[in-house]
N, C-alpha and C positions, 0 to 999 in steps of 0.2 A: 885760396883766400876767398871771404865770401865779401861780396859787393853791398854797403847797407845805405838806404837813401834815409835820412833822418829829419822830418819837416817839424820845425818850432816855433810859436809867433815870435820869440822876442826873448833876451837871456837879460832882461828889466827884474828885479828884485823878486824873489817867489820861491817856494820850494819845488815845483815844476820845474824852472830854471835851472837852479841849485842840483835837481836830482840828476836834470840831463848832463850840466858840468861834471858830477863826478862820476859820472859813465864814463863818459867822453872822453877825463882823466886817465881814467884808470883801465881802459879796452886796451887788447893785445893788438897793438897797432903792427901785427907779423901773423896777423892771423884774418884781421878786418882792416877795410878801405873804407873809409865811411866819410859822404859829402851831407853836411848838414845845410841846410834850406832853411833859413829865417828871414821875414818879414819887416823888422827893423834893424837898421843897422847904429841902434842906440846900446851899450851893455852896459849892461851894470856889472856879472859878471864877463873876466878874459878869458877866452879859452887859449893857451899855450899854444905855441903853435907847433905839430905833431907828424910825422913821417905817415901818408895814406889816412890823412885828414881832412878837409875842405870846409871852405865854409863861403857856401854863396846866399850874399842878399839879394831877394827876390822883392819884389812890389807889393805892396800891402793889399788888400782889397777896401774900396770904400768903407765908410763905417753903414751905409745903408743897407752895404750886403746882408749883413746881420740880419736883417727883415725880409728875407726873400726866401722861400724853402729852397733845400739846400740842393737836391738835384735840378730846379732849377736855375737856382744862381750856379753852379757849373758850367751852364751853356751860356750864359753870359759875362760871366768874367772871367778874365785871363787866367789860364790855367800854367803851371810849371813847363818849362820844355824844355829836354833832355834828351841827347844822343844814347846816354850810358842806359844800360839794362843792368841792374841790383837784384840780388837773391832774394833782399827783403825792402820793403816800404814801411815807415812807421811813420804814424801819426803820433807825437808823441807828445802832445797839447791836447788833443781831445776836444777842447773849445773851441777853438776858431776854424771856421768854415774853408776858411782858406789852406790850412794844414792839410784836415783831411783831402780836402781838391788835390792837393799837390802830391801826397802820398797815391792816389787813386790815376794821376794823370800821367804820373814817370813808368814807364817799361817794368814791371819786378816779377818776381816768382811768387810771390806772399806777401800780403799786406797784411801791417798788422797797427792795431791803436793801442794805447797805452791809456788806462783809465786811471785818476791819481786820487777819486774822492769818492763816498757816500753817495749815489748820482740819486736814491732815494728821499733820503733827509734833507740833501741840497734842494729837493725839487718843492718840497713840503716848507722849509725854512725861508727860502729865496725868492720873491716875486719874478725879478728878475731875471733868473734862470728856469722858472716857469714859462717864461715869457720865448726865453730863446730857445730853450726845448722845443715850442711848437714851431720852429724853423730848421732845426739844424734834426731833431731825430730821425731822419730819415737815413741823416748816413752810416748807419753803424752795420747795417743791412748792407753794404759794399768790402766787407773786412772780411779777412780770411781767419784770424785771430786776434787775441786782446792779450795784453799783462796789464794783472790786476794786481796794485802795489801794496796789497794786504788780505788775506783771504775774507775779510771783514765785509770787505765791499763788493763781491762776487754775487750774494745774492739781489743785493740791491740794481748791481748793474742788469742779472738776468730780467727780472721784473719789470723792470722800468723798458728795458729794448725788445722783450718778448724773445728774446736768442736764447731761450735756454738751455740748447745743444750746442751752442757756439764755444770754440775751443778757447778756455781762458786759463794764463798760466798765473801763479801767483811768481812775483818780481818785487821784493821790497825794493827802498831803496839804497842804493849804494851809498857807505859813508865813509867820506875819504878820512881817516885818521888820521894819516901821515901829513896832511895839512893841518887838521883841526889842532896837533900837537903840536907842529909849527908855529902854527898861528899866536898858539895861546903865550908863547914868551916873548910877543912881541909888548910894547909897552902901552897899557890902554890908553883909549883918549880921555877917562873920565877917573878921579881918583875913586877908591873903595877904601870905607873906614874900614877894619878890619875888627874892630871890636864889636861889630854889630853880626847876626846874624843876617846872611846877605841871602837875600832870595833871587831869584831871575825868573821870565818867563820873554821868550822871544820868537816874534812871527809877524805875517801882515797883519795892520791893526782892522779888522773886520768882523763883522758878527758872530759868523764862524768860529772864530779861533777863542768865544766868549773870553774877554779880556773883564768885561766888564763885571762877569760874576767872580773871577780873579778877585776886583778889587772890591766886590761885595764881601767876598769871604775873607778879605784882609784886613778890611776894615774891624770885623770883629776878633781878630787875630790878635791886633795891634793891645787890645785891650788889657790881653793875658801876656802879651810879649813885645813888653815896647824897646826891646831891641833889637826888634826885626824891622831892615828894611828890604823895598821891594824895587826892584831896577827892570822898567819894559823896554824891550829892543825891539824898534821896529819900527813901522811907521803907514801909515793908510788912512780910507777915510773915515774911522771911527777917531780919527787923535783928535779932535775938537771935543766929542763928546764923552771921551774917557777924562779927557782934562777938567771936564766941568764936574763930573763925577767926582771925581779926586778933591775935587773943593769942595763939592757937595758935602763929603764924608769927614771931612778936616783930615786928609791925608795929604798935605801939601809937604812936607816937611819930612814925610817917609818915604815916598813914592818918588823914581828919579824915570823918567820917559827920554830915550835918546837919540831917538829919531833911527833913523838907517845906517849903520855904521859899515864900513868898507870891512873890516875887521871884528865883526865881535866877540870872535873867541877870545882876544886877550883880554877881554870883559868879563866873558862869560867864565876862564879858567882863572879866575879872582871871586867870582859867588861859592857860598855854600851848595845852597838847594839848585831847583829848579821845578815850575809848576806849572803846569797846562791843565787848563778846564777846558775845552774847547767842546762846542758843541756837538760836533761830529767829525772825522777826519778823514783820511783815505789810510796814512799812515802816523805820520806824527813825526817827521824829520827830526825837529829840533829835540825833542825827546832823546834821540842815538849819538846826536852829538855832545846833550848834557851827558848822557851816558860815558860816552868815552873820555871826556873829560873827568870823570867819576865823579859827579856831584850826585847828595843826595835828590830822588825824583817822586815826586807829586802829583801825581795825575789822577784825574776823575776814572771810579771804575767802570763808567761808560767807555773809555778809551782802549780797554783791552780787549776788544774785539778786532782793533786796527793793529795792535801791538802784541800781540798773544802771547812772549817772552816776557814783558813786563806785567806788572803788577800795581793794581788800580786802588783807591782808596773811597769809599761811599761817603765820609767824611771829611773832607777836606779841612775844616775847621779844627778839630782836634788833631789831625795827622802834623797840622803844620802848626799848633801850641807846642805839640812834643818835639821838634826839630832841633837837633844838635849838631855843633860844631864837631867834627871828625875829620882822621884824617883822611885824603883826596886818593883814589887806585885808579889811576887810569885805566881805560881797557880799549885794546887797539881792535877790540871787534873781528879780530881774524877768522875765526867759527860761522860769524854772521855773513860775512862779506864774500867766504868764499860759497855759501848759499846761494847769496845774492848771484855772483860770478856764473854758476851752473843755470841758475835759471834763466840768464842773459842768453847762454849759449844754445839753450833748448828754445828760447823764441827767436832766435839768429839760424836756426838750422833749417 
């Protein structure tokens, strides 16, 4: 049985979260022992409780940590402490200073970080993460390995950390189906007319995941197909200004914003489509799970560098005048996942 120390900040609303739950789901708990190490003990996601599982919360680091370079802040703030010795340590947030410390501070055989995004384009797009860049990169230089959640972001990550011989596996992410199928007959919280061409796009409401050129290019949408409406799942801090957007365009009346829903596959297996513009990604989660629901998908051909099995469109505007009602083929993603499964096991050995 191999020993895995799993360090996360927080299982709060996010596809990071989301990814780690359906790992965490789905691992051969007869095969791995795995204590997972989180920082708050607020969830948004549960994790079931599971035979050679654990789940300890640890102490958050101040928020000033963040501004202190990171082999520094090591020697001053409390580090993880653990009896157990683990085959493997994972960082498996990437972001917070405090993960890596704790992955870095426990007994293990191999440490390894999990990378989930573009760390190029984020750095170029993001003030912000320019900002925390010049404190935290230093740790990536303590890792024995990385999984990287789409071969799309391997070079961006070599670049940016100068490791261009650093062993990186690619590790999409796990999509649990057998929930998302689940899920979806439960009974939504929100009705759907059914006579309308139903679109969806669902994620944190952030610059990133460009929501806002969504409803730039819906707006002209609407024009050609006023029987399309558009339903966003999610919620962050662009929801004020996507709201004002939406009235900006006189889209008040089409557009349905639902904030964070416990549930939204029984939502989301009631839409037609499904459409992400995002500006950059790591992978595109919500993509695998429109997928498996078999809704038609819409994504910028910028995205299939993250998604390489899918298939990108340069015009979004006409792609989604031509959208038709069809019937729904699930796909339980088995081909995909048990990829996923091997690759797990090749950064676990």
């Amino acid at each position: 049985m191999k020993h895995i120390a799993i360090f996360q900040r927080d299982f709060q609303v996010g596809g990071i979260q989301k990814a780690l739950v359906n790992i965490l789901e789905n691992l051969d708990c007869s095969r791995y022992s795995v204590d997972v190490y989180v920082f708050d003990d607020r969830p948004f996601y549960e994790l079931a409780p599971r035979e050679n599982l654990r789940l300890i919360v640890c102490r958050p680091w101040p928020y000033p940590s963040r501004f202190v370079h990171f082999d520094l802040a090591r020697r001053f703030f409390p580090t993880v402490r653990s009896d157990r010795e683990y085959d493997v340590a994972v960082d498996f947030n990437s972001y917070s200073a405090e993960c890596a410390a704790g992955a870095l501070s426990v007994r293990a055989k191999k440490r390894v970080m999990w990378i989930h995004n573009d760390m190029r384009i984020k750095y170029a797009e993001e003030p912000k993460y320019r900002l925390l860049w010049h404190f935290f990169k230093g740790k990536f230089r303590h890792f024995d390995a990385f999984a990287a959640v789409s071969s799309g972001i391997v070079d961006g990550f070599r670049g940016m950390t100068g490791l261009h011989d650093a062993a990186v596996t690619v590790v999409p992410n796990y999509i649990d189906t057998a929930e998302i199928f689940r899920k979806a007959e439960e009974e939504p919280e929100l009705t759907v007319d059914g006579s309308k061409y139903n679109l969806c796009s669902m994620g944190r409401l952030v610059h990133q995941k460009g929501f806002d050129l969504l409803l730039d290019d819906f707006a002209k949408v609407r024009a050609a197909r006023p029987d399309m409406h558009l339903t966003l799942i999610g919620d962050g801090p662009e929801r004020q200004n996507l709201e004002a957007q939406i009235a900006r365009l006189g889209l008040a009346g089409c557009v349905t914003m639902t904030g964070n829903l416990h549930n939204p596959f029984s939502l989301l297996g009631r839409m037609d489509g499904f459409a992400l513009e995002s500006r950059y990604e790591g992978q595109g989660i919500v993509l695998w799970e429109a997928k498996a629901l078999g809704l038609e998908l819409f994504m910028h051909r910028r995205l299939e560098a993250y998604n390489p099995d899918l298939v990108g469109v340069e015009d979004m505007v006409s792609a989604l005048c031509a959208a038709k009602k069809r019937e729904k083929r699930p796909d339980d993603l088995h081909e995909y996942n048990e990829k996923v499964t091997a690759a797990l096991e090749e950064v676990f050995s």
